[in-house]
C-alpha positions in Angstrom: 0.0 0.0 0.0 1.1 3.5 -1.3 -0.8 4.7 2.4 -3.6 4.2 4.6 -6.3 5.8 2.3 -4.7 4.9 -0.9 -5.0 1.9 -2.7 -2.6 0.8 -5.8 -4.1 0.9 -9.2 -3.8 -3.0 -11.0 -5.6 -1.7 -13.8 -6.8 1.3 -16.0 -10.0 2.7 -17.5 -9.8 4.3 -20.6 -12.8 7.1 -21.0 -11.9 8.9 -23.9 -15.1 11.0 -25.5 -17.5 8.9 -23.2 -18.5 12.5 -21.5 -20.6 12.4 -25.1 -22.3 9.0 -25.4 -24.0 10.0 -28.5 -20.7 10.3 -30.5 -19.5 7.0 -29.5 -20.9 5.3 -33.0 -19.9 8.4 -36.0 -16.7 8.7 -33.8 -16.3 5.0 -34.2 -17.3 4.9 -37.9 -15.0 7.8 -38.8 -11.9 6.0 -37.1 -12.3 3.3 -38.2 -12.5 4.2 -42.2 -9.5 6.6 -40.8 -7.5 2.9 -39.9 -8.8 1.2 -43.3 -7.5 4.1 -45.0 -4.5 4.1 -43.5 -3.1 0.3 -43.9 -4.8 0.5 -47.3 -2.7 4.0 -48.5 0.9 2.3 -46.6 0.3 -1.1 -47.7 -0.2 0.2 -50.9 2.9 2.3 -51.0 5.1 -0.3 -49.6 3.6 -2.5 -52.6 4.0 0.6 -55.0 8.1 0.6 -54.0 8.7 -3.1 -54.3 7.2 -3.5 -57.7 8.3 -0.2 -59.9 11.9 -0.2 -60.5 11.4 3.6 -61.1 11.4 3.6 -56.8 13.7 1.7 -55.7 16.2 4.5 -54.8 17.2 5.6 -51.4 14.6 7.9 -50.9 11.9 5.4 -51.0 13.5 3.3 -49.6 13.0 4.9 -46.1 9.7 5.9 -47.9 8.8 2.2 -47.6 10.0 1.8 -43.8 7.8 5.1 -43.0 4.9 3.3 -44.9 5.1 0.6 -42.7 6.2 2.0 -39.2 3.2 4.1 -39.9 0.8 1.0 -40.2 2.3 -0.5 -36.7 1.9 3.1 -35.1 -1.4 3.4 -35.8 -2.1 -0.3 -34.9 -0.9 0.1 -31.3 -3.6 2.7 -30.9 -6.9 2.5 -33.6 -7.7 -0.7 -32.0 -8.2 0.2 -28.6 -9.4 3.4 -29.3 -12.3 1.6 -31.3 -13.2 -0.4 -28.6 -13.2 2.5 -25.9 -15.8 4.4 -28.5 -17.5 0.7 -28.7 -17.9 0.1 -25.2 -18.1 3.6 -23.8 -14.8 3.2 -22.0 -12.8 -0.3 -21.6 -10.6 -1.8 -18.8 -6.8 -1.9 -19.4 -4.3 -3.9 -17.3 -1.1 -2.7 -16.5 0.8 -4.9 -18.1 -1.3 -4.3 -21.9 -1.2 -0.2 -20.7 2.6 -1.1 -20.2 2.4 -3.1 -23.6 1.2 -0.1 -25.6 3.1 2.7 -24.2 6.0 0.7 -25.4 4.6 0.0 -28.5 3.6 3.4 -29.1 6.7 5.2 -28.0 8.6 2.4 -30.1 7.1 3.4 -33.2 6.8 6.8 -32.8 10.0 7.0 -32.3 11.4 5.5 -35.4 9.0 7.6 -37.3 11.1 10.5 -36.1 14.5 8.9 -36.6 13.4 8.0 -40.5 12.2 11.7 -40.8 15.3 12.7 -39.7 17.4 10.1 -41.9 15.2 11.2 -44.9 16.3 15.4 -44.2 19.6 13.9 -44.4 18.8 12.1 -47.8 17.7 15.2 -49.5 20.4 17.1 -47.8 22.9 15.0 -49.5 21.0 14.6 -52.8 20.7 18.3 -53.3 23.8 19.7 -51.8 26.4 16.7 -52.7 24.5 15.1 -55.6 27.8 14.0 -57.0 28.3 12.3 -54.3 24.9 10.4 -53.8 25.2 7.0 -54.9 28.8 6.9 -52.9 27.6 8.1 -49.7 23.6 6.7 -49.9 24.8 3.1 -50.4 22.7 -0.2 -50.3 25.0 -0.8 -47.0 24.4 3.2 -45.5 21.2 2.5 -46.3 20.3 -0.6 -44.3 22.9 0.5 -41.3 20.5 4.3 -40.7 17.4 1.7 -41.3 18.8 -0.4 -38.4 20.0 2.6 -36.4 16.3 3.7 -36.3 15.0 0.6 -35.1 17.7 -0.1 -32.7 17.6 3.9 -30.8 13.9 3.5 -30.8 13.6 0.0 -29.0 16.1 1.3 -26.5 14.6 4.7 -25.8 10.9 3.0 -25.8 12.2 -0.1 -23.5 14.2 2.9 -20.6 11.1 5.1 -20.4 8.3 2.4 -20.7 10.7 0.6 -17.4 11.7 3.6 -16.3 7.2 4.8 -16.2 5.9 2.0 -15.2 8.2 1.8 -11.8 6.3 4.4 -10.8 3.4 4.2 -8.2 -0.4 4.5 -9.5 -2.8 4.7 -6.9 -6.6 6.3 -6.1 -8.0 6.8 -9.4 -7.5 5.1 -12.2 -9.4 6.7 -15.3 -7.6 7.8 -17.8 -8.8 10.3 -20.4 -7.6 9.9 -23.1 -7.5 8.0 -26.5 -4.5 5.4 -25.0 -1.9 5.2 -22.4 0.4 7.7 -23.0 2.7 9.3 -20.6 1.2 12.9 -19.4 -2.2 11.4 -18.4 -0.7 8.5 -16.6 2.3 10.8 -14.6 -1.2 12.5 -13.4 -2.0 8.8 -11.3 1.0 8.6 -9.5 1.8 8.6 -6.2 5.3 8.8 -4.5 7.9 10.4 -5.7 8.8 10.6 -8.8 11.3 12.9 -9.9 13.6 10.7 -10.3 11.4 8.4 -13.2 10.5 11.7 -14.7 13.8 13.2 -15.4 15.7 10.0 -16.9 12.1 10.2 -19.3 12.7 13.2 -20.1 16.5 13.1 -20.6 15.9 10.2 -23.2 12.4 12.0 -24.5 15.6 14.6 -25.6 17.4 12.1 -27.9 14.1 11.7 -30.0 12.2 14.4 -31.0 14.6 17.6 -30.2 17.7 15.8 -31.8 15.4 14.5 -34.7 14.1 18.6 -35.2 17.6 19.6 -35.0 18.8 17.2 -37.7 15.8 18.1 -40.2 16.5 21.6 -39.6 20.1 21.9 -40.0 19.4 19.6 -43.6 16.9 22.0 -44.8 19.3 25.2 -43.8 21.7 23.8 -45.7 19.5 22.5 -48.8 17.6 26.3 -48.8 21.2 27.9 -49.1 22.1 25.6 -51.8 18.4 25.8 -53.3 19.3 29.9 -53.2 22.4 29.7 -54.9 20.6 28.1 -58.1 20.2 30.8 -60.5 17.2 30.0 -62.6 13.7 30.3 -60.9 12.4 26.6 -62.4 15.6 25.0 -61.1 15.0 26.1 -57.9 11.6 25.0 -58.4 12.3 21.8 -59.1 14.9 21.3 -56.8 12.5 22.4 -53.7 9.7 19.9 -55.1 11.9 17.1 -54.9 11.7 18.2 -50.7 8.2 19.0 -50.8 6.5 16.0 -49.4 8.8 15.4 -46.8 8.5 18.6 -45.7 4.8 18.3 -45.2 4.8 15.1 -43.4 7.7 16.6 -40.8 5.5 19.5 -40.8 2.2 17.6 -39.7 3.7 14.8 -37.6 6.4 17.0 -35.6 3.9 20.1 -35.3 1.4 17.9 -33.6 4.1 16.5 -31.3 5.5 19.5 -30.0 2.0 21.6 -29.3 1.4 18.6 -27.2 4.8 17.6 -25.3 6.4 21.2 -25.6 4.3 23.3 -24.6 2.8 25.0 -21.4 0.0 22.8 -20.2 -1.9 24.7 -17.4 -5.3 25.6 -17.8 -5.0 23.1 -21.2 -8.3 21.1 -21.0 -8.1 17.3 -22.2 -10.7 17.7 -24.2 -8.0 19.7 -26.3 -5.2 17.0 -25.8 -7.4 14.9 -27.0 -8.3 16.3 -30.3 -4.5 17.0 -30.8 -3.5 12.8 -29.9 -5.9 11.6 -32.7 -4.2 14.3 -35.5 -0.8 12.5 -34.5 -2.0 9.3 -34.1 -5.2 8.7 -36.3 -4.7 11.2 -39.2 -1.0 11.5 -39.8 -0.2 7.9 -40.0 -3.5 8.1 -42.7 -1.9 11.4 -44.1 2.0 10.8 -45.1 1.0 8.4 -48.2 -1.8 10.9 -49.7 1.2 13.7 -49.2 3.4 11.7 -51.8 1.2 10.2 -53.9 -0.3 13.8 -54.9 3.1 15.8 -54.3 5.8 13.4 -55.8 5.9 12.9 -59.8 7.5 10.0 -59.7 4.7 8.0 -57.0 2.0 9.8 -59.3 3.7 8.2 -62.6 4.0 4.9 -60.5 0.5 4.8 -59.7 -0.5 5.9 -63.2 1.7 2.8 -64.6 0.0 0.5 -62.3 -3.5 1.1 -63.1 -3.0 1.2 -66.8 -1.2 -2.7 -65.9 -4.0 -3.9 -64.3 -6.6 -2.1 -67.1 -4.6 -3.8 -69.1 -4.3 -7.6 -67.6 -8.0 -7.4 -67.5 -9.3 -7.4 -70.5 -10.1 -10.5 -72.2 
C-alpha cells in the first residue's frame, strides 16, 4: 500500500469522448474508415516501391519503412481506441497499458528517426548530388534503417521501465484515446522525480535531436536551393523536398504543441483532439502527401492502373 487511504491501481480505464455518449458510434465509424484508410494507403505504397523499379532508390526506400512503421503506429492505438468508443470506456491492465506505451513510444519514435534520416537524404542529394550514390549506399542505407529501429527499442524499453516503476494509486481513469505518458504521470503517487527526469532526458534524444537534424538539412538545402540561378531549377529542386516537408511538418507540429508546450489551464478535451491528428490522421496522411506531391509516385501509380486495365481485358 502507497498509504492508509490509498489503494494501488492494477488496472486502467480508458474514457476517452465517453462525456458524449452520442458520439461514440460516428466517432467509431470515422476512425475506423480513418484505420482502413491508412493500412490501405501504406500497404499500398510499400507495394508501389517493391514492384516499380522507377522507386527503388534511397529515398523510397525509407519511404517504404515510413509506410510501414506508420501501419504498426497506428495499430498500437486505432484498435483500442475503437473499442473505448464501442464500449463507452474499456478496462486496461497494467501490463497491456505497459504493452502499448512501449509499443507506441517504439514506433513513434522510429517515425522520427526516418524523418530525420530522410532530411539527411535530400540534404545529400541536393547539396552533394555527386556524391549520392557513394555516400547513400545499399550498406548506409540498411545501417540508418537499423539505427532507427535499434535507438527506438532502446529509448521505448528505458522510459516504458523507467514509467511503469512508478506508483499508481486512487484513481485510475484515464482520459484519453491510449496510455500515453502525461495522463498516466497524473496517477501517480510517491515520488517521482527521479522516473520523470531519466524520461525526459531520453524524450531529448528523439524528437529535439530529430528537429535539430531536419532543420540543420533544410538550412543547408535552402542555401544551396538559393544559390541556383534560374527560378524553375529552384523549383524543381524544392519539389523534390516537398513532401517530406509536409509530413515533418504535420507529424512534428502535432508532437510538440502537445509535449512542448505550457499545459496549465489546457483542457483534455484539447489534448485529446490534438492525440488523434498524430495518431489517427497523420499515420493516414503521409502516403496521400506523396502520392499527390511526388511525380514520380503519381507516374507509379498511373503505370499500375493502366497494368491492371490492361491484364484485364479478355
Amino acid at each position: 500500500m502507497a498509504g492508509r487511504n490509498r489503494t494501488l491501481v492494477t488496472e486502467f480505464l480508458l474514457i476517452a469522448f465517453t462525456e458524449h455518449p452520442e458520439w461514440g458510434l460516428p466517432l467509431f465509424l470515422l476512425f475506423l474508415s480513418f484505420y482502413f484508410v491508412t493500412l490501405l494507403g501504406n500497404a499500398g505504397m510499400i507495394i508501389l516501391i517493391h514492384k516499380d523499379h522507377q522507386l527503388h532508390t534511397p529515398m523510397y526506400f525509407f519511404l517504404g519503412h515510413l509506410s510501414f512503421v506508420d501501419m504498426c503506429y497506428s495499430s498500437a492505438i486505432v484498435p483500442q481506441l475503437l473499442a473505448v468508443l464501442l464500449e463507452h470506456g474499456t478496462a486496461i491492465s497494467q501490463a497491456r497499458c505497459a504493452a502499448q506505451f512501449f509499443l507506441f513510444t517504439f514506433f513513434a519514435s522510429i517515425d522520427c528517426y526516418l524523418l530525420a534520416i530522410m532530411a539527411y537524404d535530400r540534404y545529400v542529394a541536393v547539396c552533394q548530388p555527386l556524391l549520392y550514390v557513394t555516400i547513400m549506399t545499399e550498406r548506409a542505407r540498411w545501417g540508418l534503417v537499423a539505427g532507427a529501429y535499434i535507438a527506438g527499442f532502446s529509448s521505448a524499453f528505458v522510459r516504458t521501465v523507467t514509467a511503469f516503476t512508478l506508483s499508481f494509486c486512487g484513481n485510475n481513469e484515464i482520459n484519453f484515446i491510449f496510455c500515453d505518458l502525461p495522463p498516466l504521470l497524473k496517477l501517480t503517487c510517491g515520488e517521482s522525480f527521479t522516473q520523470e527526469v531519466v524520461i525526459i532526458v531520453f524524450a531529448i534524444f528523439v524528437m529535439p535531436a530529430c528537429i535539430l537534424v531536419i532543420l540543420v538539412s533544410y538550412l543547408f538545402i535552402i542555401v544551396a536551393i538559393m544559390q541556383i540561378r534560374s527560378a524553375g531549377g529552384r523549383a524543381k529542386t524544392f519539389s523534390t523536398c516537398a513532401s517530406h516537408l509536409m509530413a515533418v511538418s504535420l507529424f512534428f507540429g502535432t508532437l510538440i504543441f502537445m509535449y512542448l508546450r505550457d499545459n496549465s489551464g489546457k483542457s483534455s478535451e484539447e489534448d485529446r483532439v490534438v492525440s488523434v491528428l498524430y495518431t489517427v490522421v497523420t499515420p493516414m496522411l503521409n502516403p496521400l502527401i506523396y502520392s499527390l506531391r511526388n511525380k514520380e509516385v503519381k507516374a507509379a501509380v498511373r503505370k499500375a492502373l493502366s497494368r491492371s486495365k490492361a491484364s484485364g481485358k479478355p
